[in-house]
C-alpha positions in Angstrom: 33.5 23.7 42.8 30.8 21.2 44.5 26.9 21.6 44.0 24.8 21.7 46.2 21.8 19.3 46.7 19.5 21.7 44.7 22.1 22.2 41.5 22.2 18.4 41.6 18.7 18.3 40.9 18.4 20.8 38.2 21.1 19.1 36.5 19.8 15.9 37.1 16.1 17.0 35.9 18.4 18.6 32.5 19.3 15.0 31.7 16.1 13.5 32.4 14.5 16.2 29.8 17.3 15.6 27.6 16.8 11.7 27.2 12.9 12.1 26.8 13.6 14.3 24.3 15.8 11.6 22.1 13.2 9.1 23.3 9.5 8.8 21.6 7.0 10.0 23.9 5.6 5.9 23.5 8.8 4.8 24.8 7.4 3.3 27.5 4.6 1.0 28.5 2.6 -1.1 25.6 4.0 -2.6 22.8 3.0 -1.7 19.2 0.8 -3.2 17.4 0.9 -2.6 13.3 -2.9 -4.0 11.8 -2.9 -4.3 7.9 -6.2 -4.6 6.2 -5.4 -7.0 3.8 -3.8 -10.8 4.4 -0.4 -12.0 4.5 2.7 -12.0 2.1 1.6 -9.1 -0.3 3.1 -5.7 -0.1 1.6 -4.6 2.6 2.2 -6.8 4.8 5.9 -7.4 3.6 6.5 -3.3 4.3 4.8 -3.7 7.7 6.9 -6.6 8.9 10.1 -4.4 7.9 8.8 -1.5 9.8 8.3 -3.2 12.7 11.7 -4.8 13.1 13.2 -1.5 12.4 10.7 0.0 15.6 11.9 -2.6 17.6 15.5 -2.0 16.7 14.8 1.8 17.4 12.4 2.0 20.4 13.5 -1.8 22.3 9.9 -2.0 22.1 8.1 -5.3 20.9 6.1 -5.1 17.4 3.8 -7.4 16.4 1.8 -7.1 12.4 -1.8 -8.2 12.7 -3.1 -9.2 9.5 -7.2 -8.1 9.2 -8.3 -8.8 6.0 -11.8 -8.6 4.1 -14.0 -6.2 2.3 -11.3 -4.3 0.8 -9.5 -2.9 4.4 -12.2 -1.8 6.0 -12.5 -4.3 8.6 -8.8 -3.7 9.3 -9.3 -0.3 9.0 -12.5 -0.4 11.6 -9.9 -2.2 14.0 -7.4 1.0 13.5 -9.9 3.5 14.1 -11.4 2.4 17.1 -8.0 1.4 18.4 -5.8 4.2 21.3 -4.9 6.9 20.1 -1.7 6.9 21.8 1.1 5.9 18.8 0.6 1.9 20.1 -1.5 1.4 17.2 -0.5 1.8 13.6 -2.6 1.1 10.8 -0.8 -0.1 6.9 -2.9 2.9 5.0 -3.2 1.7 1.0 -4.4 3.0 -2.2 -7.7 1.0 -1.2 -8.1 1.9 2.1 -7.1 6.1 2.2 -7.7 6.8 -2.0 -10.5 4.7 -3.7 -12.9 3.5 -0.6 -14.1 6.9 -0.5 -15.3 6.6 -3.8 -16.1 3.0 -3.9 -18.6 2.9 -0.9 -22.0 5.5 -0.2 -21.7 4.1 3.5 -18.3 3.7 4.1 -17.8 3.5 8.0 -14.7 5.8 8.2 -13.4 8.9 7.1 -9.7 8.7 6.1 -9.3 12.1 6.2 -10.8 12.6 9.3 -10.6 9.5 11.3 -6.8 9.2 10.2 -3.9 10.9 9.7 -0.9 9.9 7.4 2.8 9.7 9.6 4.8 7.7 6.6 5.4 6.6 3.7 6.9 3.6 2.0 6.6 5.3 -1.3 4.6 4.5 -4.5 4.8 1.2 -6.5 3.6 -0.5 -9.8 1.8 -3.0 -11.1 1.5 -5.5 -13.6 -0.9 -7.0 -16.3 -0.6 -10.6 -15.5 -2.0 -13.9 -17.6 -0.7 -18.1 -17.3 2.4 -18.4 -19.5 -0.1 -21.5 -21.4 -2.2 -18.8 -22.9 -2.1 -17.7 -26.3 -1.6 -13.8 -26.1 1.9 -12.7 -25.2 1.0 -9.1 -26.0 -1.1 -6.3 -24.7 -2.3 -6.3 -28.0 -3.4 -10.0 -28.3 -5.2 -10.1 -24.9 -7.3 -7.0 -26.2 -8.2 -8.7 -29.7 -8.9 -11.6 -27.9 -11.2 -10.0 -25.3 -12.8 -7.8 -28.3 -13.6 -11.8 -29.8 -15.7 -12.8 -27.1 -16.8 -10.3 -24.9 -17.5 -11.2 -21.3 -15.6 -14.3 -21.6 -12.1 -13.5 -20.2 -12.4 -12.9 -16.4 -9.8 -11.2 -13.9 -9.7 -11.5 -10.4 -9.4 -8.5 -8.0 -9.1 -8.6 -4.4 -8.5 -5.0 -3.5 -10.2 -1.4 -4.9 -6.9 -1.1 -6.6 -7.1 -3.8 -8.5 -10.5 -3.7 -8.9 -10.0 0.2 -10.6 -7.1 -0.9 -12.6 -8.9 -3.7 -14.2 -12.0 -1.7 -15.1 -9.6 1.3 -16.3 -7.5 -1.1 -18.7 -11.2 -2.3 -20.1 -12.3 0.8 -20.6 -9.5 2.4 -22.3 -9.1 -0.7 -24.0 -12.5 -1.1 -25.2 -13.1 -4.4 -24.1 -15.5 -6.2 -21.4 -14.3 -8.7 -19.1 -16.0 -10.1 -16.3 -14.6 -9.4 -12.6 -14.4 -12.3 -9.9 -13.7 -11.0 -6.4 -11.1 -12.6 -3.8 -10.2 -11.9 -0.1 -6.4 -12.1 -0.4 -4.5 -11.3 -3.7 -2.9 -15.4 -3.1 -6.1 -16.7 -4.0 -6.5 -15.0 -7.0 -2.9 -15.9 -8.3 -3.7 -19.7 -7.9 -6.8 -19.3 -9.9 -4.7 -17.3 -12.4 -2.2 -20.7 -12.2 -5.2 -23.0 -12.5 -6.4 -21.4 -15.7 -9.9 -19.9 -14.4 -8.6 -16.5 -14.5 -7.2 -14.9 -17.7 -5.7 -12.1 -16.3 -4.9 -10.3 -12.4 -3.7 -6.9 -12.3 -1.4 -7.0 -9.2 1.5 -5.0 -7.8 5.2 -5.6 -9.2 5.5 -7.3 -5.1 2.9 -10.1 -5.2 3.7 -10.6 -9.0 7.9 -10.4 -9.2 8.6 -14.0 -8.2 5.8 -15.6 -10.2 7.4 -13.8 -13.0 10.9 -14.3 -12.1 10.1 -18.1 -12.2 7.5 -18.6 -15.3 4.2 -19.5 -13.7 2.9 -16.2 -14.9 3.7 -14.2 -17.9 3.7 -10.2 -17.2 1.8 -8.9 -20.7 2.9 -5.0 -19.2 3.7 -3.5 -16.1 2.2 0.2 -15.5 5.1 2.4 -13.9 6.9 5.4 -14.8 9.5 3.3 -16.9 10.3 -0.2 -17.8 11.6 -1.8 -15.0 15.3 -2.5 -14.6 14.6 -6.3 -13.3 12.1 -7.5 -16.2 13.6 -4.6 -19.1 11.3 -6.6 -21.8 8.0 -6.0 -20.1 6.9 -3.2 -21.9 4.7 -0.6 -20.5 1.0 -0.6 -20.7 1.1 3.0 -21.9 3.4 1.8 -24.8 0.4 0.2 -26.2 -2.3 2.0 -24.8 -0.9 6.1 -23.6 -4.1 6.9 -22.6 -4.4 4.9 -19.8 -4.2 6.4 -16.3 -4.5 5.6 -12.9 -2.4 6.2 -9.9 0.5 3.8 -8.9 0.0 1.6 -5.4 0.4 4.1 -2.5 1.5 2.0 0.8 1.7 4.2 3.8 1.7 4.1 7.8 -1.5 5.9 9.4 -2.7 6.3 13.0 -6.2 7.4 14.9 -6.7 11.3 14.1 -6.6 11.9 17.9 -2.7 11.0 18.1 -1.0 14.3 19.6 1.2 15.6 17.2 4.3 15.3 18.8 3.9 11.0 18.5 3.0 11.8 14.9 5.9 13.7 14.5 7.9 11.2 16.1 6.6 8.4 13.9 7.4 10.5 11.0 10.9 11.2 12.0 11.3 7.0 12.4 9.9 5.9 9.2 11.6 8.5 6.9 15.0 7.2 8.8 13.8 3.3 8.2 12.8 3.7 4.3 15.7 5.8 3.6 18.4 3.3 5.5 19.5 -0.2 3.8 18.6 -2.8 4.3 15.1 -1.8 4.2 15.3 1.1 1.2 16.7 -1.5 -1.2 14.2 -3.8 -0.3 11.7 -1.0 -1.2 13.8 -0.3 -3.9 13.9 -4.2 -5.5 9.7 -4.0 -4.7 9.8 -1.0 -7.4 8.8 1.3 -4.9 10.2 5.2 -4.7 10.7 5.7 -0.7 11.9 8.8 0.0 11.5 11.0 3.1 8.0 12.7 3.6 7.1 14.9 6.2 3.6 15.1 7.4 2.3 18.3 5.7 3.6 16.6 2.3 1.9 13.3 3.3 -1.8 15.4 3.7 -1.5 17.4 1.0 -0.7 14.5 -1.3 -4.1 12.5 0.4 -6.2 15.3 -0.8 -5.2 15.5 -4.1 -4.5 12.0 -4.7 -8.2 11.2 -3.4 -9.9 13.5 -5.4 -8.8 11.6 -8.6 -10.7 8.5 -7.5 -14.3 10.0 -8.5 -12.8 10.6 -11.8 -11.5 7.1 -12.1 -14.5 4.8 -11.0 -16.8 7.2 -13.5 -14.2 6.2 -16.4 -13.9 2.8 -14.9 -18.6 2.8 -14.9 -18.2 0.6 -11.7 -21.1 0.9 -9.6 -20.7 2.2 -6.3 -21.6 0.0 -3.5 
């Protein structure tokens, strides 16, 4: 039986609702832009990169990653914040950036858990106690005595709050003092490391894999739920030292609080079907990271309780706050 002109258009306004529906409400118009706070080639950015290929791939929409480094995120952070609020702008949330500048910083200029909200998750990593292969302790247990020898001597670079905690922690539970020596970018820090004017850099299993897949660096421990499958004879740091504590890399996607919750829903839905699909989950995977799916409920509860550890560490840690 033919329709009439007026069936035609229901049926035709039916199939426009049902493609918006399959289609993000950002569809359309300006392409996304992905800002991580930190510089190129650590995890952060590597995870971003991935992300955006898989938008692309998902949305035909063009992705580009803009790398704002310097004073631990929060310039890159800043950029996020003051950025549309319209899913076009997506900001690489970290450990530093949504967990430990809170604590860190009396002035800091944002407020993760209000100026942000959390639509992903790439999961949670873990990092390792690096030092040059020319140095003399190949232990956990060598690097302490020898820090205990001449205290204030050995120095370790940090270039993020994470690593900045996780050195402090492992000196305090340690009982040792070293002296810290800051860095923009964590690549930096690893040359210096090379050169011999660092002694040690606490750094994500990421950044550190291929220097210890290929001998420039030595990994004394890695801190992780268990010995890694890749490097098996890196032992823990708890192994020596069970005390210590502090929570594993957290890399995550983020976008202005004022995003409506259906584009935050829709984000959500994209990058727990991107960390949870090869290639990109065994990329995750080789990275040491946990990706799983998330939803956004999950993915605030697990900002509040995760941030409210940070006071805790930082006191233990007796860094000053800036």
């Amino acid at each position: 039986m033919p329709m009439n002109r007026r069936q035609l258009l229901r049926c035709g306004a039916a199939f426009g609702a049902t493609l918006a529906a399959g289609t993000p409400a950002w569809a359309e118009g300006k392409p996304i832009q992905i800002i991580v706070p930190f510089g190129p080639g650590g995890s952060g950015d590597i995870s971003a990169r991935m992300l955006g290929e898989w938008l692309t791939k998902k949305t035909g929409r063009p992705v580009t990653v803009d790398n704002r480094p310097g004073a631990n995120g929060i310039i890159g952070v800043e950029a996020a914040r003051k950025g549309p609020a319209d899913g076009t702008v997506l900001l690489l949330a970290t450990t530093s950036t949504h967990l430990a500048n809170p604590s860190l910083f009396k002035k800091l200029p944002y407020d993760p858990g209000k100026d942000f909200r959390l639509v992903g998750s790439f999961g949670q990593g873990s990092f390792y106690l690096l030092v040059n292969p020319s140095s003399l302790y190949k232990t956990v247990a060598e690097f302490v005595q020898a820090a205990k020898a001449e205290p204030g001597k050995l120095n370790y670079g940090y270039f993020n709050a994470t690593s900045s905690v996780s050195s402090a922690m492992f000196a305090a539970t340690a009982g040792i003092t070293m002296t810290g020596v800051p860095y923009k970018q964590v690549g930096q820090a690893m040359t210096e490391l090379m050169a011999g004017q660092l002694q040690v850099v606490f750094t994500d299993t990421v950044q550190g894999d291929a220097f210890v897949a290929s001998g420039q660096l030595r990994a004394l421990a890695v801190h992780s739920g268990e010995r890694l499958k890749r490097f098996p004879q890196v032992p823990l740091v708890r192994e020596t030292y069970p005390d210590f504590d502090v929570s594993a890399g957290f890399l995550g996607v983020a976008v202005p609080a004022g995003t409506p919750v259906a584009i935050q829903q829709q984000l959500n839905d994209l990058i727990n079907e991107a960390v949870t699909t090869d290639p990109i989950k065994s990329r995750l995977e080789g990275f040491g990271f946990t990706p799983h799916k998330v939803s956004l409920a999950e993915l605030a509860n697990f900002e509040r309780t995760e941030r409210a550890k940070w006071p805790k560490y930082v006191a233990i840690a007796k860094l000053e706050v800036q």
